[in-house]
Legacy VTK file of the C-alpha trace (Angstrom):
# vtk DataFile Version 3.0
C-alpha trace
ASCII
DATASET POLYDATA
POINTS 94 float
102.134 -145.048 70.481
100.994 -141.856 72.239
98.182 -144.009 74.402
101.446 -146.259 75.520
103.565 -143.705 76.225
100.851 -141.641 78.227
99.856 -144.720 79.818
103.420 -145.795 81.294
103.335 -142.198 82.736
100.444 -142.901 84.784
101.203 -146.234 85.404
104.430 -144.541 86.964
102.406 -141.941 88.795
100.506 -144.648 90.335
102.803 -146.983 91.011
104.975 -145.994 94.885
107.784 -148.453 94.369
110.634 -148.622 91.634
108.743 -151.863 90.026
105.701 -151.465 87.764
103.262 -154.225 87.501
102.007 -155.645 84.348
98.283 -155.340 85.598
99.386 -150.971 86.764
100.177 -150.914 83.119
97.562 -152.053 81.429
94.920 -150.458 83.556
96.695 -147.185 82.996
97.119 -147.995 79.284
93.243 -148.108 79.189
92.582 -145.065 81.177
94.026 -143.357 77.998
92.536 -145.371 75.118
91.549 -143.060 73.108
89.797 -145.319 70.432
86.959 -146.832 72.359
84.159 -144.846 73.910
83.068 -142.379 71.194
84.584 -138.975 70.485
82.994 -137.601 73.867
85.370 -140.249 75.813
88.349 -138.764 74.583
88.765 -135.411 76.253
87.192 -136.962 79.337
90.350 -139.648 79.105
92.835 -136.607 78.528
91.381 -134.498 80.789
91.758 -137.620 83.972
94.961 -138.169 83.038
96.077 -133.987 83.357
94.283 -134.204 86.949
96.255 -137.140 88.014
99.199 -135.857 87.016
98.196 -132.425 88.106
97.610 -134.048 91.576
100.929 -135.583 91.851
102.644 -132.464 91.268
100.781 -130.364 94.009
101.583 -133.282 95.826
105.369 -133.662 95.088
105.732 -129.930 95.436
104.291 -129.752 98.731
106.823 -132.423 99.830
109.275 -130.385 98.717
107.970 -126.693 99.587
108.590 -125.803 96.126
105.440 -122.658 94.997
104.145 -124.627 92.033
103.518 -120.730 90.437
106.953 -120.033 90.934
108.521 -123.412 89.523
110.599 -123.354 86.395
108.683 -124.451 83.160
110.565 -126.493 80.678
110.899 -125.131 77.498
108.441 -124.865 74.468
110.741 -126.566 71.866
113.181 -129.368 72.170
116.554 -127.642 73.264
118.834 -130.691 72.147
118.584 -134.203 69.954
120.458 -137.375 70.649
123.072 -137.849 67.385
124.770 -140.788 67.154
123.954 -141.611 70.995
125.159 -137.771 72.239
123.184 -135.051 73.336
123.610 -132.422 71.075
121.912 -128.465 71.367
119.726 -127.895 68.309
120.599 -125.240 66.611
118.435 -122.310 66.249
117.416 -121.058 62.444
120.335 -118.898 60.873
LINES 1 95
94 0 1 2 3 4 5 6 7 8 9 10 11 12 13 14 15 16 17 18 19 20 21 22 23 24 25 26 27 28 29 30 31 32 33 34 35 36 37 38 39 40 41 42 43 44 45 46 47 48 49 50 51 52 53 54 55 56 57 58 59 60 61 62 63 64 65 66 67 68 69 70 71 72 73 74 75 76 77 78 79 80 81 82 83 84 85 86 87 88 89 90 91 92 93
C-alpha cells in the first residue's frame, strides 16, 4: 500500500500532462519497492524519492516566486476526517 501510494506520487511528479501512463506508473512504483534489494536499498529508494520531490518543489516555487523557507507547512496531525462523506474537524482531547 505505502509503495503504491508513494509511487503514484512520483509517477505524478514525473508525468507533465493531466494523463498518467501505465508504463510512468509502474516504473515509479519500482523506484519505491521497498522489498527487493536488501535492507541497504531501502533508504537509498526513500531517500530518491525525497530528492525528486524535493526538486519539484524548488522548482514549482521558483515558478511561482514563493521563498520555499518562508512557505506555510501543513500541519503535524490530521486537522479533519471524512464522516459519512463530510469533512469534519477532529476534535482535540478534552
Amino acid at each position: 500500500m505505502f509503495e503504491n501510494s508513494v509511487g503514484l506520487i512520483l509517477a505524478r511528479s514525473r508525468s507533465e500532462g493531466s494523463r498518467l501512463l501505465a508504463t510512468v506508473i509502474q516504473r515509479s512504483i519500482d523506484d519505491v519497492n521497498l522489498t527487493t534489494g536488501g535492507s541497504k536499498q531501502v533508504p537509498r529508494r526513500l531517500d530518491f524519492v525525497l530528492n525528486v520531490l524535493a526538486a519539484k518543489k524548488r522548482g514549482i516555487a521558483n515558478v511561482f516566486g514563493i521563498d520555499v523557507d518562508e512557505a506555510p507547512v501543513a500541519p503535524p496531525t490530521a486537522t479533519h476526517r471524512i464522516e459519512d462523506g463530510k469533512l469534519v474537524p477532529i476534535e482535540g482531547p478534552k
